[in-house]
C-alpha positions in Angstrom: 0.0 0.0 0.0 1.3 3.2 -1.3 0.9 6.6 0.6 1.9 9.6 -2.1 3.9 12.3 -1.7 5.6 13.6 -4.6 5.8 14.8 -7.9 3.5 18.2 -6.7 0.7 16.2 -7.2 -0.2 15.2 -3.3 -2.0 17.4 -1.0 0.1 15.6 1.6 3.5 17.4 -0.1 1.2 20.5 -0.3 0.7 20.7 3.9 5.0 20.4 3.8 5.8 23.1 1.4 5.9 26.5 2.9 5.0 28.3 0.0 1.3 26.2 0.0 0.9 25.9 3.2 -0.5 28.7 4.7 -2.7 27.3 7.9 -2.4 29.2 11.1 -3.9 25.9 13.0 -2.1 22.3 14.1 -1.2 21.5 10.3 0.4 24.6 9.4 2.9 26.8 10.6 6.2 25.1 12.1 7.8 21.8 10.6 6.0 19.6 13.3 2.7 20.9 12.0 3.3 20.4 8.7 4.5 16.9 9.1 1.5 16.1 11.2 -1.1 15.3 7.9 1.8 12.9 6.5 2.5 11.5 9.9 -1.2 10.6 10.9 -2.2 9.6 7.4 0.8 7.3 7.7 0.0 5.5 10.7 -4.0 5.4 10.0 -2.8 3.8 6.7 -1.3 1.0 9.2 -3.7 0.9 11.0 -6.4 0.0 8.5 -4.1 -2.3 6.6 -2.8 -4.2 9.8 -0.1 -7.0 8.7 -1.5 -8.0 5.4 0.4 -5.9 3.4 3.8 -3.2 3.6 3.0 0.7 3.5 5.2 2.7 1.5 5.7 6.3 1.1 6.8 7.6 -2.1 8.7 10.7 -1.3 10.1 13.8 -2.9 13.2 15.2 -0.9 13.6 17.9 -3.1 11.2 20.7 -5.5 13.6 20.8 -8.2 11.5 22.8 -10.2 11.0 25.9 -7.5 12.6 27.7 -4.7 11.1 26.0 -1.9 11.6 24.5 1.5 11.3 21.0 0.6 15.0 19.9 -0.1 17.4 17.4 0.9 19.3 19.9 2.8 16.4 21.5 4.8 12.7 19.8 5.1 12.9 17.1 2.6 16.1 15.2 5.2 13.9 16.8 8.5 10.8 14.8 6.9 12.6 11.7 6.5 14.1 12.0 9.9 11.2 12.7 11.8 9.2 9.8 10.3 12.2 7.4 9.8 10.6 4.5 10.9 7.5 5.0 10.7 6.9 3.2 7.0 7.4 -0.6 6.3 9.5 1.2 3.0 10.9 4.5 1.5 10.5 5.1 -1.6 12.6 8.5 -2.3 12.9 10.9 -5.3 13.0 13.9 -6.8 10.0 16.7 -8.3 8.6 17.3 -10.1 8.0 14.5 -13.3 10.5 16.7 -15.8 13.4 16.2 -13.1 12.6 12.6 -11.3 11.9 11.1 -15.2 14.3 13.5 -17.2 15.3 12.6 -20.4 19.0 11.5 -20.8 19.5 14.4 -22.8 20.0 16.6 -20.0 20.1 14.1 -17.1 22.9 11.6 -16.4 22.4 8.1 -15.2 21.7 7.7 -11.7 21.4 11.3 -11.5 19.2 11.4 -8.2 22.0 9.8 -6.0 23.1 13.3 -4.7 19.6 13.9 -3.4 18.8 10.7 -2.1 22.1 9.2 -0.7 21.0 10.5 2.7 18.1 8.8 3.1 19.7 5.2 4.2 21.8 6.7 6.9 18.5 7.8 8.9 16.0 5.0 8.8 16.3 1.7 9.1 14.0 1.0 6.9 14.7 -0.4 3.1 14.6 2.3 0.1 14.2 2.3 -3.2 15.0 5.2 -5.2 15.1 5.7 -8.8 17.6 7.8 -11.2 17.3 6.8 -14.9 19.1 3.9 -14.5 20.3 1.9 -17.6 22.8 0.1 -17.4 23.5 -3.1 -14.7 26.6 -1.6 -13.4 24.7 1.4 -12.0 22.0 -0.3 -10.7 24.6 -2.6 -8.8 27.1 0.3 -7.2 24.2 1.6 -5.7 23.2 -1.3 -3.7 26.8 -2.2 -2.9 28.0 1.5 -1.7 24.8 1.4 0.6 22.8 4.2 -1.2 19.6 2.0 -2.0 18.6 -1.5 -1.4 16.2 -1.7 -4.5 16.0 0.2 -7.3 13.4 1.6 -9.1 13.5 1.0 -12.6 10.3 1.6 -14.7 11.3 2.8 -18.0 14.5 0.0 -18.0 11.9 -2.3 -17.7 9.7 -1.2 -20.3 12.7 -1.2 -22.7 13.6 -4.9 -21.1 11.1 -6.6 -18.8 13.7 -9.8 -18.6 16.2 -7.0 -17.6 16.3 -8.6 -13.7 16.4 -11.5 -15.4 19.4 -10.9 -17.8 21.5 -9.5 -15.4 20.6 -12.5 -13.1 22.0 -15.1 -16.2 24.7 -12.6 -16.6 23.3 -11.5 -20.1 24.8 -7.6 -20.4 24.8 -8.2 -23.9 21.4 -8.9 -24.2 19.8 -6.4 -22.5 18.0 -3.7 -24.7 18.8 -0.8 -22.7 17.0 2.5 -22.0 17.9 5.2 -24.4 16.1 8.0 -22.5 14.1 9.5 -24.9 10.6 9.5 -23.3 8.9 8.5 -26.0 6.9 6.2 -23.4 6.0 9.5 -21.3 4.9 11.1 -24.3 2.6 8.4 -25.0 1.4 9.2 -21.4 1.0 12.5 -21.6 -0.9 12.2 -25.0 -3.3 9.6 -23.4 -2.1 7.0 -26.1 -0.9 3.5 -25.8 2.7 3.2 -24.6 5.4 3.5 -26.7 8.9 2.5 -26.2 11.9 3.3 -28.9 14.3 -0.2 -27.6 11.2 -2.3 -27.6 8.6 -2.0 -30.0 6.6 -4.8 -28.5 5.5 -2.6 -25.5 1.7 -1.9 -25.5 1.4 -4.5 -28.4 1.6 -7.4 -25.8 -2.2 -7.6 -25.7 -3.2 -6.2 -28.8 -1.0 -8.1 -31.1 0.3 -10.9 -29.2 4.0 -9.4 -29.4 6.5 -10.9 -26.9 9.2 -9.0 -26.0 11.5 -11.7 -26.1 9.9 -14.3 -28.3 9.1 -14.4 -31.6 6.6 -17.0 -34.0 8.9 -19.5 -35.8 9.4 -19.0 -39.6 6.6 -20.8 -41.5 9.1 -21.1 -44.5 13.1 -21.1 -43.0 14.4 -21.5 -46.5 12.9 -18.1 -47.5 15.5 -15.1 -47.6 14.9 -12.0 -47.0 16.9 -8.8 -48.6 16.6 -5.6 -45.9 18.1 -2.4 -47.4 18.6 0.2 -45.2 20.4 0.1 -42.0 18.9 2.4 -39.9 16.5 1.7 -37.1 13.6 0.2 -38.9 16.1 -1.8 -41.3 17.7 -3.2 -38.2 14.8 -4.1 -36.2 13.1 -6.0 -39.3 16.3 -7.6 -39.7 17.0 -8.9 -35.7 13.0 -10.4 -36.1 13.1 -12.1 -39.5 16.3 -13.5 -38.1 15.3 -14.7 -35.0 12.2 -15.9 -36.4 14.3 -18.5 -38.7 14.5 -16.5 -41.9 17.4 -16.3 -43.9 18.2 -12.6 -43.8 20.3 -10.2 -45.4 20.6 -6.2 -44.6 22.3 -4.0 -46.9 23.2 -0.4 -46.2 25.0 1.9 -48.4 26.8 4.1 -45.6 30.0 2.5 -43.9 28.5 3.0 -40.4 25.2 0.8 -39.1 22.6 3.6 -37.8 21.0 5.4 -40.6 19.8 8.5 -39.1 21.1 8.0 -36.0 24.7 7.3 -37.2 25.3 11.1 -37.6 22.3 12.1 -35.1 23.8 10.1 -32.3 26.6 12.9 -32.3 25.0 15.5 -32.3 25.0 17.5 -28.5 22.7 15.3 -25.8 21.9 12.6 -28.1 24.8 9.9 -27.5 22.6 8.2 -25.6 20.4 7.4 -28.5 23.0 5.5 -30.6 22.0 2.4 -28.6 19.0 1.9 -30.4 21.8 0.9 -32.8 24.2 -1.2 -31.0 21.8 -3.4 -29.5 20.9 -4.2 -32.8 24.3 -4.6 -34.4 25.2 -6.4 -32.1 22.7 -9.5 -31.9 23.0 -9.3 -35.7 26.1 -10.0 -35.6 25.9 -13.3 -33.5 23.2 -14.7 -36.3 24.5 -17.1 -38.3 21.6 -17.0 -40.6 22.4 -12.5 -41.1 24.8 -11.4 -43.8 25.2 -7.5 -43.3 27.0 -5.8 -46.1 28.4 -2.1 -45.8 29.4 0.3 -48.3 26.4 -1.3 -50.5 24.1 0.9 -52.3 22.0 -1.3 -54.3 20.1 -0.1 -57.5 17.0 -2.2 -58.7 19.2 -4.3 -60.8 21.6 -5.0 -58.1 18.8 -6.7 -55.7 18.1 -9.3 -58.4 21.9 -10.7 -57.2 20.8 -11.7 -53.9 17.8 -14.0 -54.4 15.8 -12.6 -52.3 12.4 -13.5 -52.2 11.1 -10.6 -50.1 12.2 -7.2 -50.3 12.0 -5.0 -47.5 13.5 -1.4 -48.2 14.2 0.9 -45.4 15.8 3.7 -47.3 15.4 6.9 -45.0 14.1 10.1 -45.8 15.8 13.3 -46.4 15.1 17.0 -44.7 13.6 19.5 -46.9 15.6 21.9 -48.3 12.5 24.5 -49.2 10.8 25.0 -46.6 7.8 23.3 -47.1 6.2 21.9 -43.7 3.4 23.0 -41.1 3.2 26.7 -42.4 3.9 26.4 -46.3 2.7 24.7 -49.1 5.3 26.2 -51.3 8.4 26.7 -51.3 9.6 30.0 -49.1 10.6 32.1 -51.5 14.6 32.8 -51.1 15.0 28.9 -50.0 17.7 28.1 -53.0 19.9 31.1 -51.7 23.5 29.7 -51.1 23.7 29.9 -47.1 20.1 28.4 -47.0 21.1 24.9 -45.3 19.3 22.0 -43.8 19.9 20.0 -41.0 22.1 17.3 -43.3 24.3 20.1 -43.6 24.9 20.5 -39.9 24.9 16.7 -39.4 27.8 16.8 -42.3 29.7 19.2 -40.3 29.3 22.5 -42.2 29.1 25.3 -40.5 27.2 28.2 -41.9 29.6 31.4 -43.2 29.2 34.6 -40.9 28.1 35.1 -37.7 24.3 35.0 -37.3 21.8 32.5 -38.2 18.3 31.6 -37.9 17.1 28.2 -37.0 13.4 27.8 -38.5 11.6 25.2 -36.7 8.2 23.6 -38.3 9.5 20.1 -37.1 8.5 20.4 -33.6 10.5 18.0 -32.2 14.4 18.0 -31.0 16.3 18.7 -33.9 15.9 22.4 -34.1 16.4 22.7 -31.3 19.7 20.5 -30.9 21.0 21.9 -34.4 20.7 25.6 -32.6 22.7 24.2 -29.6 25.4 22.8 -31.8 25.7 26.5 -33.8 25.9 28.1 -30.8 28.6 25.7 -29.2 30.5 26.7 -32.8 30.7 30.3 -31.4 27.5 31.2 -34.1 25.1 34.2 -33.3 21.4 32.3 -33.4 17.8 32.6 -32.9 15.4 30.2 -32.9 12.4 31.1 -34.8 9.2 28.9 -34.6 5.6 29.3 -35.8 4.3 27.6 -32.9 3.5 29.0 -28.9 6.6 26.9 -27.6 9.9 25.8 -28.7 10.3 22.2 -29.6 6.4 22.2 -28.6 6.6 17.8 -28.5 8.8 17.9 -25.6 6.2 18.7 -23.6 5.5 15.4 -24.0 8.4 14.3 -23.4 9.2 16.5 -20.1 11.6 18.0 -21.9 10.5 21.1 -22.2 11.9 23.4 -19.4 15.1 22.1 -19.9 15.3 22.9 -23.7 14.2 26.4 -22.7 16.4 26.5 -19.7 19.4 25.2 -22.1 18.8 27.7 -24.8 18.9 30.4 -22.6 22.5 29.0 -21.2 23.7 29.3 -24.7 22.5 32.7 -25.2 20.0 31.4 -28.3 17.3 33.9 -29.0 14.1 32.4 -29.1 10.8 34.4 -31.1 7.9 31.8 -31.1 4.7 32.3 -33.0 6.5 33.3 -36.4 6.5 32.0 -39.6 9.5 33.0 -42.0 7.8 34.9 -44.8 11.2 35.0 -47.4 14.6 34.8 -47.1 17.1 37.4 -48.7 21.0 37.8 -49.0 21.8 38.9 -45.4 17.6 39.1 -43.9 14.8 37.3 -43.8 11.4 38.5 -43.8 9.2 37.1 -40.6 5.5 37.2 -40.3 4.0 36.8 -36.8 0.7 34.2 -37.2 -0.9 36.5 -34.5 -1.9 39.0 -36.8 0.2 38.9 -39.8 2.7 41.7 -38.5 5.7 41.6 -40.8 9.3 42.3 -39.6 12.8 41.9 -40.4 15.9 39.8 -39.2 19.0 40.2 -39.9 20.6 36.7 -40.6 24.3 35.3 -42.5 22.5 32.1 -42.7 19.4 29.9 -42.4 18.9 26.2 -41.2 15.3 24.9 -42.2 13.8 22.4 -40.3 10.7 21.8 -41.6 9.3 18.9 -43.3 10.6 15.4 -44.7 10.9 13.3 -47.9 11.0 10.0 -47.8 14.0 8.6 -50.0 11.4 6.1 -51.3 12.5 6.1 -55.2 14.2 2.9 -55.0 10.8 1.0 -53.5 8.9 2.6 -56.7 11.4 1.0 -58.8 11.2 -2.7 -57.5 7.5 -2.6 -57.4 7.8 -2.3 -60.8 10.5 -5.8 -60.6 7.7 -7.3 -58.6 4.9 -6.4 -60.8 7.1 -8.5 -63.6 7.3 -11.6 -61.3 11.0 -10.9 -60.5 10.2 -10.5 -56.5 7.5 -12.1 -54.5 7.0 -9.1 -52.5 8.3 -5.5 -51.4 7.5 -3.6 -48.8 8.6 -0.1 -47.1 9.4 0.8 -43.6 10.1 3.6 -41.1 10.8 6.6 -42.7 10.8 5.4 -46.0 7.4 5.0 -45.6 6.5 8.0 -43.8 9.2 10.2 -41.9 8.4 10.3 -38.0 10.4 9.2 -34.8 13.0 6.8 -33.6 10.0 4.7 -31.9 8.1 4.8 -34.5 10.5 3.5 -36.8 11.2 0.6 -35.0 7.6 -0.2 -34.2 7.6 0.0 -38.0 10.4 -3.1 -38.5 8.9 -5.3 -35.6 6.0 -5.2 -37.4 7.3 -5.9 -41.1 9.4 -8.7 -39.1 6.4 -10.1 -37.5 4.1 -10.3 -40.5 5.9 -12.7 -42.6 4.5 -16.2 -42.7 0.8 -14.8 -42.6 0.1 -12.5 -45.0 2.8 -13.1 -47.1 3.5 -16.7 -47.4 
């Protein structure tokens, strides 16, 4: 039995917190008052529940968010001293959501520790705490330096159930580990079914009859498979076909496994992300039914070499280079202008010529805003310009959103929200404020677009054409090839593919 105080969401945290609390009676006032809800609720709680089950407290030791009394070095410690023993189990963290689940691109693992580390050395109770914990190791050197005795690992274990289990068999290598995107909040926060980028088989369990771990044999194991593209969707498709039976072979024409992610993976807070990739890689790699060929871009012609009997084509898409997206149908006038770049060109490494430069976002999402953080680490003047009310407006969803706001800031990025670029010129660019339409202008060296997305999906058009002529039995598109969207997504988009042979196909 749980009693709740955390996350600003309990009116028992509310009768702790000065700034709230403003009783002039036995619950407000002086610490003991406002401990005395918590306390009594506590022990009525025990009372009522007698031994047939534990009472826990789930407790935030510090407001992250705002200046308050509730921290580990003032009321959030007295609170956990005064009722040390008084719960069968602490359960400690950190408020609000946006700091105790923070995305690992502005929280490191086990980030909580300095917070919570206390907590042990006053009750004698057990504690469980939690901290964006990924990998075993972490997990482990908390428990052995005495800082927890369980840990709390919910989205781990949404990217792994069988993580416990894995790191029990001494597995490492097979755990799919937590990239920290919060695609699975967002799912939350957007009252849709859960999504998770590491394992698209989370919310599917019921609904499809997808198993995390296990997979329906191959109907046909003689039946080979051809994957081209190496990105996320390729290599999930890939890792299922093959450990469903099929002989499989995945193509990509970079020299580095990843697709999108092999040049997004290094861009400022996403390192993290580049797992979605290794995990894959490397079960690939122990498959002795997988052949994975780099450095291979194939033409129509050059799939009739491998045999395949399915294709499956995984190609990518490409960012826009004219603007087109939310706010235009047509190309911004201006868009061919020399120092208009995408975010490819960013990716590649070039850096735009002069001083200032406007980021456009119409994407909504992170790269804007991660492409404006890596200008402004290269010493670049920027603003971040944005027709809608927030920058990187997903990340609400993703409880990113104060932190992208708070890290812009740091970097001394201008944000103007609300505006849509009207046209670009040699050294301006011509804004338009959806509001009312007010034009104004911006001085700016150079312009980044990040707007819509193509799919590179000429390749699939050509071998439907092969299949049509009874060359190939079938060909399909998936992840962004099909339709550009995120990480998750994508791999959602290759379990399924993977899954779907032998029933529809066969």
């Amino acid at each position: 039995m749980y009693v709740y105080c955390a996350h600003n969401l309990s009116l028992l945290q509310d009768f702790l917190d000065t700034r709230v609390n403003k009783r002039t009676d036995d619950y407000g006032g002086i610490f003991e008052n406002r401990v005395r809800l918590l306390r009594e609720t506590l022990s009525d709680v025990k009372d009522a529940v007698g031994d047939t089950c534990a009472v826990a407290v789930r407790f935030a030791v510090e407001d992250r968010r705002r200046q308050t009394n509730l921290t580990a070095l003032e009321d959030g410690r007295r609170v956990v001293e005064a009722l040390a023993d008084v719960p069968d189990l602490w359960d400690v963290n950190v408020s609000d959501w946006a700091w105790d689940s923070g995305s690992s691109r502005f929280f490191e693992e086990g980030q909580q520790e300095p917070f919570i580390d206390f907590v042990k050395k006053v009750t004698s109770k057990p504690v469980v705490g939690v901290g964006r914990f990924t990998s075993p190791d972490a997990m482990v050197s908390q428990i052995r330096r005495g800082v927890l005795d369980l840990i709390g690992a919910a989205r781990p274990s949404i990217a792994d159930p069988f993580l416990p289990n894995k790191i029990d068999a001494g597995l490492q290598d097979d755990i799919r580990e937590c990239i920290g995107c919060n695609a699975c909040t967002a799912e939350v926060m957007t009252s849709s079914r859960i999504r998770c980028t590491q394992n698209p088989s989370a919310g599917e369990e019921h609904v499809s009859g997808w198993h995390p771990e296990k997979v329906p044999p191959a109907h046909n194991s003689d039946a080979s498979i051809l994957v081209i593209g190496g990105g996320p969707a390729g290599l999930e498709a890939a890792h299922t076909l093959a450990k469903r039976g099929y002989q499989v072979s995945i193509a990509d024409a970079g020299s580095e496994w990843g697709g999108r992610l092999v040049r997004e993976r290094r861009l400022p807070r996403l390192s993290a992300w580049g797992r979605v990739v290794d995990y894959r890689v490397g079960q690939l790699q122990t498959m002795p039914n997988v052949s994975m060929y780099l450095d291979s871009p194939l033409g129509a012609d050059d799939v009739a070499g491998f045999e395949a009997d399915h294709v499956i084509v995984a190609t990518g898409a490409k960012w826009r280079g004219e603007g087109v997206g939310r706010n235009h149908d047509e190309p911004i006038p201006g868009c061919d202008l020399p120092h208009v770049l995408t975010p490819e060109d960013i990716l590649d490494g070039r850096l735009p010529e002069g001083g200032s430069v406007i980021v456009y976002d119409e994407d909504y999402y992170y790269m804007a805003a991660v492409v404006a953080d890596r200008l402004a680490r290269a010493g670049c003047k920027v603003t971040y310009v944005t027709t809608a009310s927030d920058p990187s407006p997903w990340t609400h969803n993703t409880l990113e959103m104060v932190h992208v706001v708070n890290s812009m800031n740091e970097a001394g990025i201008e944000i103007v929200v609300g505006t849509a670029i009207a046209s670009i010129g040699p050294s301006s660019v011509k804004v338009s404020r959806l509001l009312d339409g007010r034009e104004n202008e911006m001085a700016a060296d150079a312009v980044v677009l990040v707007t819509g997305q193509l799919s590179e999906d000429e390749l699939y058009h050509q071998l439907i054409a092969k299949r049509d002529g009874g060359l190939l039995r079938s060909v399909e598109r998936i992840g962004d090839c099909l339709g550009a969207g995120q990480i998750a997504q994508a791999t959602y988009d290759g379990r399924k593919a993977g899954m779907r042979y032998g029933t529809s196909v066969e």
